[in-house]
Each structure stands twice: as structure tokens, then as C-alpha cells.
C-alpha positions in Angstrom: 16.0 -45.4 -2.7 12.4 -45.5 -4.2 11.2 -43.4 -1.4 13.6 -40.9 -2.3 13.7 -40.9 -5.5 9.6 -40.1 -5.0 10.1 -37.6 -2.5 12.6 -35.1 -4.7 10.5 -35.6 -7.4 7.3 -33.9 -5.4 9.6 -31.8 -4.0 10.1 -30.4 -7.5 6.9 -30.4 -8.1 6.4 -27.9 -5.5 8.9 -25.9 -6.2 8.2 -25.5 -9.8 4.3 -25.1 -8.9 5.8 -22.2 -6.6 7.4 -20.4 -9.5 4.7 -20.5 -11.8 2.3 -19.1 -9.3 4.8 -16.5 -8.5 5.4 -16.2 -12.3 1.1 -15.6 -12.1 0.4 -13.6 -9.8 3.4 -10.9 -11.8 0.9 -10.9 -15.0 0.0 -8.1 -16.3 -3.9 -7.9 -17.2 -3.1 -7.9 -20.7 -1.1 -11.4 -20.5 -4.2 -12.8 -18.3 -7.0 -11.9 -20.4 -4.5 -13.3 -24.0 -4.3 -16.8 -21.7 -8.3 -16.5 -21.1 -9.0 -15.5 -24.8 -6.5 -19.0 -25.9 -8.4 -21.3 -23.4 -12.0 -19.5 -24.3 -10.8 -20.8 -28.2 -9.9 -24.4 -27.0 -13.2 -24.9 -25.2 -14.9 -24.1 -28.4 -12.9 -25.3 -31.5 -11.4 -28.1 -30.0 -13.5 -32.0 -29.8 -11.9 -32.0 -25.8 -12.7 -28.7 -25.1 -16.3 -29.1 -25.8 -15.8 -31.9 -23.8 -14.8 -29.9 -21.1 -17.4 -27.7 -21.3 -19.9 -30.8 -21.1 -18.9 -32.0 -17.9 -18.0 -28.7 -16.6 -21.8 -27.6 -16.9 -23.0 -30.9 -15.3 -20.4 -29.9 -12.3 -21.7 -26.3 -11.9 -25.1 -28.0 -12.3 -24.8 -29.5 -8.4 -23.4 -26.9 -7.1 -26.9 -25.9 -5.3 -26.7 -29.4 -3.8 -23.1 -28.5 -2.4 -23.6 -25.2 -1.3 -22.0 -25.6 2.0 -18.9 -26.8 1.1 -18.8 -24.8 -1.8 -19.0 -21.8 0.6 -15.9 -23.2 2.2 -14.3 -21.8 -0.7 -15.5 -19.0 -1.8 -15.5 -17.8 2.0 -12.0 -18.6 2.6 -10.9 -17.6 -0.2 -12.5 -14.1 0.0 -11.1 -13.9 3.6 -7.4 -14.1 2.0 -8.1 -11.5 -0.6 -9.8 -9.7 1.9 -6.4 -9.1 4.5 -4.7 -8.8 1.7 -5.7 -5.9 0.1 -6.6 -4.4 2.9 -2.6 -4.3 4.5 -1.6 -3.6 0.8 -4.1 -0.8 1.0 -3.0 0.8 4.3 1.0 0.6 2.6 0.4 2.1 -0.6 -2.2 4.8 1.2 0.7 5.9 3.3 3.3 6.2 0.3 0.8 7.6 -1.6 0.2 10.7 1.0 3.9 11.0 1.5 4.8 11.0 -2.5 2.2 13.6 -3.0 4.3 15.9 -0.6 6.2 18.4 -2.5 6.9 18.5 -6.3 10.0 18.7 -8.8 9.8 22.5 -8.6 11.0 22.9 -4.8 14.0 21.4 -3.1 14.8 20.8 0.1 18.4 20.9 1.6 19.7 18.4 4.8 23.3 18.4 6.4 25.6 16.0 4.5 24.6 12.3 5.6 20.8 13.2 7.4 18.4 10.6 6.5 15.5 12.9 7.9 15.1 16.4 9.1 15.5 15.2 12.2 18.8 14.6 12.1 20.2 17.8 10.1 21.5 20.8 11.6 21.9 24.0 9.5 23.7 26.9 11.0 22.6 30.4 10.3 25.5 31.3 7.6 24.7 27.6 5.7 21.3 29.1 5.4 21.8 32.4 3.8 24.3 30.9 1.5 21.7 28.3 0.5 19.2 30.5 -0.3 21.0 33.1 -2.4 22.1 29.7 -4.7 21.9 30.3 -8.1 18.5 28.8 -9.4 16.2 30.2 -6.5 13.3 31.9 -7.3 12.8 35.6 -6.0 10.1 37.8 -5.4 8.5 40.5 -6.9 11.2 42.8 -4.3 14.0 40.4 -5.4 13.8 38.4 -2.1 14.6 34.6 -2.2 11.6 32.4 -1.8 13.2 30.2 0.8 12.6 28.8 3.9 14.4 27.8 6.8 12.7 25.3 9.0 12.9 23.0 12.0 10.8 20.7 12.7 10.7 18.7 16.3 8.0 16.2 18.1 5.7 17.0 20.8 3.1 15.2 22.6 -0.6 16.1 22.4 -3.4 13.2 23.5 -5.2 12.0 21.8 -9.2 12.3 20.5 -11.6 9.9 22.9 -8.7 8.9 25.4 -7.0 12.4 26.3 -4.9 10.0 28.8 -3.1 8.8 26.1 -0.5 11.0 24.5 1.3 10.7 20.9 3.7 12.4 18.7 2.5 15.1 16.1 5.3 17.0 14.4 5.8 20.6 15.2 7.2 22.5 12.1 8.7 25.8 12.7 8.5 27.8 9.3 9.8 31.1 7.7 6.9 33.9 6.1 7.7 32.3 2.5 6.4 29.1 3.5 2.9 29.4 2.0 4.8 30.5 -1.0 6.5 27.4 -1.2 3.3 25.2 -0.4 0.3 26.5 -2.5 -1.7 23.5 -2.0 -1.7 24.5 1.5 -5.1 26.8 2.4 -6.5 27.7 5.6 -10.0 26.5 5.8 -10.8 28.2 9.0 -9.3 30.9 11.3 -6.2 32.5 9.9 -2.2 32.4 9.5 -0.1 32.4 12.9 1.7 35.9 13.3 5.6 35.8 13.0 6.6 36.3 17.0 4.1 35.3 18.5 3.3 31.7 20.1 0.5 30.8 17.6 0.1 27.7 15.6 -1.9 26.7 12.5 -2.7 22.5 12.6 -3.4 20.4 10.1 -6.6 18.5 9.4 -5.5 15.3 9.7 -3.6 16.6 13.2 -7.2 17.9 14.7 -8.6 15.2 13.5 -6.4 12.8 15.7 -5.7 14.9 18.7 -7.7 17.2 21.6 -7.1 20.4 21.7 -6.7 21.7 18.7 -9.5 23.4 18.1 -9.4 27.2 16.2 -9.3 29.2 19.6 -8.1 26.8 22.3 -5.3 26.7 23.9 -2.0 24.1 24.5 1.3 23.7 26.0 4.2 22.8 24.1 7.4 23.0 25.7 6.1 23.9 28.7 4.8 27.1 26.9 1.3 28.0 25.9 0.5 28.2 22.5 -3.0 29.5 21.0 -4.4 27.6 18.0 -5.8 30.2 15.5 -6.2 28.8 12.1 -6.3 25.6 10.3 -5.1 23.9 7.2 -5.6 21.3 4.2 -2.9 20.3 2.1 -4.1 17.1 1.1 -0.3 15.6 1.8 1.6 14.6 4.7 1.7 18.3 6.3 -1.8 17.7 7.2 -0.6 15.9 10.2 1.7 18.8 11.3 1.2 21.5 13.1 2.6 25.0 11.7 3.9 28.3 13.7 6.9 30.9 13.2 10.2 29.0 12.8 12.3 32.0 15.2 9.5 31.2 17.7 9.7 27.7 17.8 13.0 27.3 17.7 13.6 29.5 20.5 10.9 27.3 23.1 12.7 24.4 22.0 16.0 26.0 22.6 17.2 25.9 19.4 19.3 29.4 18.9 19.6 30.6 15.1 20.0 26.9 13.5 18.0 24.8 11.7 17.2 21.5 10.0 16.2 22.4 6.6 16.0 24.8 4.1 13.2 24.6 1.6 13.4 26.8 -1.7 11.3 27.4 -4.4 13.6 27.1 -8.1 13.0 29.4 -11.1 12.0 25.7 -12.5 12.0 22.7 -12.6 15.4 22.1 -15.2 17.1 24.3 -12.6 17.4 21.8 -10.0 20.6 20.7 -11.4 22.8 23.8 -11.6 21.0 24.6 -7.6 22.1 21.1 -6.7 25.6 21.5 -8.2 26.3 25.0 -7.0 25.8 23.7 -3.4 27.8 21.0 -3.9 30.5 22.4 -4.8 30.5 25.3 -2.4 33.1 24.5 -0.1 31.5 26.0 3.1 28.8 23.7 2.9 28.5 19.9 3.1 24.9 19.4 2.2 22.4 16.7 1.0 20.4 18.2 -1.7 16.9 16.8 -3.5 13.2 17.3 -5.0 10.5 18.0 -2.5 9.1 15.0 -3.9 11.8 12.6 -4.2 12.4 13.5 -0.5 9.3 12.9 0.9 8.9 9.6 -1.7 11.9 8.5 0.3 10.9 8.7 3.4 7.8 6.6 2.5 10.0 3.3 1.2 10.7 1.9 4.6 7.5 1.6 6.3 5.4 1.1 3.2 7.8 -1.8 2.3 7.7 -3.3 5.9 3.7 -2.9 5.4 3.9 -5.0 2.1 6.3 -7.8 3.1 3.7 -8.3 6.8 0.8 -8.1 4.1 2.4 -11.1 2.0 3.3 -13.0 5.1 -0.3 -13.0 6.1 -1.8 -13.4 2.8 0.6 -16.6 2.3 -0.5 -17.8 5.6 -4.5 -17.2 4.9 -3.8 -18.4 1.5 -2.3 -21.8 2.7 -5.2 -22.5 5.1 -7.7 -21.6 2.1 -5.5 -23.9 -0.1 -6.4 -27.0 1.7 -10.2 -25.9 2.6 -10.2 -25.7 -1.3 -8.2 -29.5 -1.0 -10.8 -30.9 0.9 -14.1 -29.5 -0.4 -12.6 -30.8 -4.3 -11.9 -34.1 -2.8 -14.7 -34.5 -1.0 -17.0 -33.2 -4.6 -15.0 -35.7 -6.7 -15.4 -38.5 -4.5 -19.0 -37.9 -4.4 -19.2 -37.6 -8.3 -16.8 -40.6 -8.6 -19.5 -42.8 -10.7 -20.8 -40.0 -13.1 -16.8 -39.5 -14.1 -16.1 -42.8 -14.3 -19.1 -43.3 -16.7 -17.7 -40.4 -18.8 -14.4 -41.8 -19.3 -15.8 -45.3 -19.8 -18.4 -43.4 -22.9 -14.7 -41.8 -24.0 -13.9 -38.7 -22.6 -10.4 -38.4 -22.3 -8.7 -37.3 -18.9 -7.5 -33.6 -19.8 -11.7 -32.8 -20.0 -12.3 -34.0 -16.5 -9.0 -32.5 -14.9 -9.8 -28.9 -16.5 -13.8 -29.2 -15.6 -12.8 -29.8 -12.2 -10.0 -26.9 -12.1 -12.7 -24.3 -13.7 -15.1 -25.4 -11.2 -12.8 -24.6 -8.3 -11.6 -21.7 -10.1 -15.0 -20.1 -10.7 -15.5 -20.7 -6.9 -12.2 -18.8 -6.0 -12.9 -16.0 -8.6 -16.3 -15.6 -6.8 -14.3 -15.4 -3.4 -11.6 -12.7 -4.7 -14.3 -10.8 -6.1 -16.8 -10.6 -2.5 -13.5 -9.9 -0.9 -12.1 -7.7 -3.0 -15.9 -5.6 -3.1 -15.9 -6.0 1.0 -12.2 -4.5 1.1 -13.5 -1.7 -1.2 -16.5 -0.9 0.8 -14.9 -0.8 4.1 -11.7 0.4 3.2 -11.2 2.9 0.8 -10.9 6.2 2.1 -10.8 4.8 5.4 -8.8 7.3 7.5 -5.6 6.6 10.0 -2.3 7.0 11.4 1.0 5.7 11.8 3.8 6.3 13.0 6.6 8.4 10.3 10.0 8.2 9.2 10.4 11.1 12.2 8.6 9.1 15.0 5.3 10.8 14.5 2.0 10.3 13.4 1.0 10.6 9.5 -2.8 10.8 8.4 -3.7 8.7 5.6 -6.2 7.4 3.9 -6.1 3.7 2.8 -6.3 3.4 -1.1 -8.1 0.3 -2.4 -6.8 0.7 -5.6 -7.7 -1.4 -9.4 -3.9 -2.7 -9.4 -4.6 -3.9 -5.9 -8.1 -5.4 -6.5 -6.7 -7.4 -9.6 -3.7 -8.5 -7.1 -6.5 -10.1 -4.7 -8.5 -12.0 -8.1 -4.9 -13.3 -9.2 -4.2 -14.6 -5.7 -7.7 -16.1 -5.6 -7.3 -17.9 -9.1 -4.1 -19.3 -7.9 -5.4 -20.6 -4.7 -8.4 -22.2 -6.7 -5.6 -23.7 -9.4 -3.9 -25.1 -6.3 -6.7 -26.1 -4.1 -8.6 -28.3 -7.6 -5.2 -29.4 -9.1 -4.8 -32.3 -6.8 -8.3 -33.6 -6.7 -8.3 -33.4 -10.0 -5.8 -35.5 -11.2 -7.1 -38.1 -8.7 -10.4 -38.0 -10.9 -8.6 -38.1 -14.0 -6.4 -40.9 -12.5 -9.3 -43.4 -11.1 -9.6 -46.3 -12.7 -13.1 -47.1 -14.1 -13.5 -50.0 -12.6 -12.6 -49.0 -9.2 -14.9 -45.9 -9.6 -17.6 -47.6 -10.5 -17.9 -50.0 -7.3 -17.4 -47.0 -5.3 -21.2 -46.9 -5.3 
């Protein structure tokens, strides 16, 4: 019954050290630097806090003479933080590139229940009645800036293995397309003609696939098709490649239909009456939204796969780290077993010696989170790939070391410290003098 009675009360002791490190690593910088600022004022006003500070220098002090196990931690440690940011990176580099796609003052319209364009079908009557809406800007010549666009996948290889192929996304567009997308300039060649089998590409497409050079030449179903311009958009449509919507839709056998219809609205307050017109237009059964809240959709599912594998792995690393910090503390405060037990037995208290030993590990794992954190940085931000999209095909993007994530990696690293010199240091609190002291 003893046993037991020990056993669920570490197992609460777990549990309610797992929700305060949960509780931690949810701080806001402001909350974290009040709880520095209130122990920074107890180290100096109080008799046990200068205490602290006593035999925390003395601790720091031998550090030089423990500097391999002292690596133990700040290397582990900056290995966690390290894989962490970097798959937390890679996740909010992709949303990031996907939210910047579109803006409040387009809108894009699906078939009723389509979770991509992929899946909508728009006939050729839906279309003209979606684009004479009310709330659709015009031109000069009163024409509706609106676009009706399919989009499928084709298979290019790729850049330094041509025998392996991969999706890019083919978007077939209407003439008001560039309208609708000012952030999207030709940086070399020119615009594709409307009839002919020509195709604009993206940056981030030519940077990922052969072939696509201003000039060459490809097949797309089964069809040659001349490349003669590129783009930047500096969103997910530099991964596409762009030629006349009629044309494409006719190689890929497609008649008069197609998936979306992208407009342009007078403004941005006149997405409501657009959405509500279509609605409630009984010849349509529609899914109607932002440019931007589309695209940020599309985003959520990936990017929150990305940041559940990225917490897996950082619990994992941060486990392993836990008890390198376990050991290395032990290990320190076995070796230092007769200078504590000569400072309890002159009258320090045990709360000094339990928090010098927890800001000695916690230095150690601050100095980790920061070299991985800097590493991350360095090697990561800006770094350019791909993955695979909502619609089965590749998406450019840059990771994004960003502040938020960097101070998410130093949190992570102070808990693992607070957990890896907790232990040990209620075991030096703990020791008898006595016993201690004939240690040596």
C-alpha cells in the first residue's frame, strides 16, 4: 500500500510538472521577462537570495573544470531547439507563402461543397452569371474584371535528376488575370498569347523543374507547348505555370467549363452583398470567399500536420536531452557533495542550493537554445523548397525562422534545463551533512 501510495504521488508529480511546463512554454515574452525581473529582485534584496547568488558564482566558477559534461548540455540541448525550429520553420514558411496569396479585395468562387479547385466544376452559364454579380469591378469599357480558370497537374522532371518526374500545377487563365494579380510581373520574356499553346512559369516552378527555360520547349498533354515568359509573384503562384484558360482546357479536354472564377470587387466592404447575391441566386449553388481566406485555408492541413511531427520530435529530442541534463547535474553535485555540505553546515538554507543548482543548468540550457536557435537561423532562413499542396503539387517556399519561433526554441531550452537540474537538485538540498561530508 506504501508502494502505491508513493507511486501516485510521483505520478502527480509528473503530471503537474507537465502542465506547468506546458503552462511555460504558452508565455508570452512579457510574462517571462515580469518572472525574471521578480527572481532578479529576490537574488538581491533578499538574505537567501544573496545566498544563492554566492554559491551560484562558486558553481559557474568550475565550470572550466567540467567542460565536457557541461557540453553534454548545452549540445543536446541546442540539438532539440535546433529540429525544432527548423520543422516549425518549414510549417509556418509554407502557410506563410500560401496566406500571402490573394487579398480581401478579390474573391474566388468554387462549386457548392469543393474543398479545392480541383474538385469544382463551373459550367459556362454559372460563369457569366458570376461575373456580372453585383459588386464586381469593371473596366474602363465596362467589362467585368473576372476570370474564369482551371487549373490541373502535369508532370515535368525535375532539376539535377530529369528521370524523376513531379507535379507542378498548370493554371489555365482569362486576359483579366494580370488584372486581378498585380503583384504578378514578368521578369523576363513576355505574356503568353490567348490561342496559342504558350505558357508563362513561375520562379519557383523553373527553379524546381527542367525545361522551363524562356524559349524551350515541353509537352503537356501530349502537346507541345513553348515557354516564353516568366513570372514573380512572391506567393504560391510562383510554383504554377500560366497559359490561356480556352487553350488549356481544350488539351486537357475540358470543353467550355471550369473550376473557378476569380473577380476583382469594387472593394473590399463589397464582398458581402457579391457573396449574398450569389447565394441567393437560384441557378447557382456556389462556395464563395476572399482570395486570402482561400488560400489561408488551404494552408491549415499541412502546416498543422508539419507542427504536430515538429512537436513529436522536439518532445522526443527533448526527453533524451532531459536526462543528458539528469546525469551531467548528478554527476556535478556528487562531485561538489563536500563544498555543499560545508555550506549548509556554515547555514545556508536548502532553497539557496536548490536554485544555484537550477540557474546553473538553466544558464547551460539557455546557452544551448541560443547556439541552436543562431544555427537554425543561419542555415535556415530563406532556405528554399517544396512540398507537396492541398492539390497534389509542388509549392515553393521559403522556410521562415521567425523571432516567435526563436523565443519558442529558448523557452523549450529553459524548461528542459528546469527539468534536467530540478532532480539533482533536490538531492543536494536533501543530503544530509554528515553523510556528505564522508563522501570524501
Amino acid at each position: 500500500m506504501r508502494k502505491f501510495t508513493a507511486f501516485l504521488g510521483r505520478l502527480g508529480l509528473v503530471l503537474l510538472l507537465a502542465v506547468a511546463l506546458a503552462a511555460w512554454t504558452k508565455l508570452p515574452a512579457a510574462a517571462v521577462a515580469g518572472l525574471a525581473v521578480l527572481l532578479a529582485l529576490w537574488l538581491v534584496l533578499s538574505r537567501r537570495g544573496r545566498q544563492t547568488l554566492s554559491v551560484t558564482r562558486v558553481g559557474i566558477s568550475t565550470l572550466g573544470q567540467r567542460i565536457g559534461a557541461s557540453s553534454v548540455i548545452v549540445i543536446g540541448i541546442a540539438g532539440v531547439v535546433g529540429v525544432l525550429v527548423a520543422l516549425l520553420a518549414m510549417g509556418e514558411g509554407f502557410a506563410a507563402t500560401l496566406q500571402q496569396t490573394g487579398s480581401d479585395g478579390t474573391a474566388i468562387v468554387l462549386r457548392g461543397g469543393s474543398a479545392a479547385e480541383l474538385n469544382s466544376v463551373l459550367d459556362r452559364d454559372s460563369q457569366v452569371v458570376i461575373a456580372q454579380a453585383p459588386g464586381v469591378a469593371r473596366t474602363a469599357d465596362g467589362q467585368p474584371i473576372a476570370s474564369a480558370e482551371i487549373s490541373v497537374v502535369a508532370n515535368l522532371p525535375k532539376k539535377g535528376d530529369p528521370s524523376v518526374d513531379a507535379n507542378v500545377q498548370l493554371r489555365g487563365v482569362g486576359e483579366a488575370a494580370w488584372a486581378l494579380r498585380p503583384n504578378v510581373k514578368i521578369i523576363a520574356g513576355r505574356r503568353f498569347t490567348p490561342g496559342l499553346r504558350e505558357l508563362v512559369v513561375g520562379q519557383g516552378a523553373r527553379q524546381q523543374f527542367a525545361g522551363l527555360e524562356v524559349g524551350r520547349q515541353i509537352r503537356l498533354a501530349g502537346q507541345p507547348w513553348t515557354v516564353v515568359g516568366a513570372f514573380a509573384s512572391g506567393d504560391s503562384h510562383d510554383s504554377e505555370l500560366w497559359g490561356d484558360m480556352q487553350t488549356v482546357a481544350a488539351a486537357y479536354r475540358r470543353g467550355s467549363s471550369a473550376q473557378s472564377v476569380t473577380v476583382r470587387l469594387t472593394s473590399p466592404a463589397a464582398f458581402a452583398t457579391f457573396k449574398a447575391a450569389l447565394l441567393a441566386d437560384p441557378r447557382l449553388k456556389v462556395d464563395v470567399s476572399t482570395t486570402r481566406e482561400y488560400f489561408s485555408k488551404q494552408s491549415e492541413g499541412l502546416a498543422k500536420v508539419i507542427r504536430i511531427v515538429g512537436l513529436t520530435v522536439g518532445i522526443i529530442m527533448a526527453i533524451g536531452a532531459v536526462f543528458g541534463a539528469l546525469n551531467t547535474m548528478f554527476a556535478a553535485v556528487a562531485a561538489r557533495a563536500r563544498e555543499i555540505a560545508t555550506l549548509r553546515a556554515i547555514g545556508f538554507r536548502g532553497v539557496p542550493v536548490v536554485v544555484s543548482v537550477l540557474l546553473e543548468t538553466m544558464l547551460l540550457a539557455l546557452l544551448g537554445g541560443v547556439l541552436g536557435g543562431l544555427v537554425t537561423w543561419l542555415v535556415f532562413n530563406g532556405y528554399t523548397a517544396s512540398t507537396l499542396g492541398s492539390n497534389f503539387s509542388q509549392v515553393v517556399f521559403q522556410f521562415r525562422v521567425s523571432p516567435q519561433l526563436l523565443w519558442t526554441g529558448l523557452k523549450w531550452a529553459m524548461a528542459i534545463g528546469f527539468v534536467g537540474g530540478l532532480f539533482p537538485a533536490v538531492r543536494a538540498a536533501r543530503l544530509p551533512v554528515s553523510t556528505a561530508l564522508r563522501e570524501f
